[in-house]
C-alpha positions, 0 to 999 in steps of 0.5 A: 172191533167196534162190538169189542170196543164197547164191551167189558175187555174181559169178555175177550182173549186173544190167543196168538196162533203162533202161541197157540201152535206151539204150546196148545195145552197152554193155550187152553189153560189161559183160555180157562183161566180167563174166563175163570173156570176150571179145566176139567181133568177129562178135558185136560187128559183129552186134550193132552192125549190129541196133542200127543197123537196129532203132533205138528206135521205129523201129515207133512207141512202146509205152506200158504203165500198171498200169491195163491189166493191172489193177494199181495202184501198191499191187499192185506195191509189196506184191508187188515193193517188197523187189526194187524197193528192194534194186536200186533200181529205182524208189521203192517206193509204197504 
């Protein structure tokens, strides 16, 4: 965040991955246009194509939660709250 602080905003684009789950084309198309360039149509078709032949949950759905990996709520919130809150990504808890 420090390097991102001291550089021109327009070097970044946060795409926020609910966002991008549920919409990926879009997705890619504001990532182009933000860096202004153009998405090129065999680009667009691939990336259309492996969205239709990949959709969400096709191999079934994977669930994570704090507890498998040994973290708890209060873990994450010391060690990303600051990230959290500044995208607001989700509310930070204690």
């Amino acid at each position: 965040m420090a390097v991102r602080d001291r550089s021109e905003a327009e070097r970044f684009i946060d795409i926020d991955y609910r966002e991008f789950v549920a919409d990926p084309m879009r997705a890619a198309e504001s990532i182009y246009r933000h860096f202004d360039l153009e998405l090129p149509a065999d680009a667009r078709q691939a990336l259309t194509d492996h969205v239709s032949n990949h959709p969400r949950g096709k191999h079934g759905a994977h669930e994570y939660t704090l507890d498998q990996y040994g973290l708890t709520p209060h873990a994450v919130s010391s060690r990303l709250g600051e990230y959290i809150e500044r995208f607001k990504l989700l509310p930070a808890r204690d």
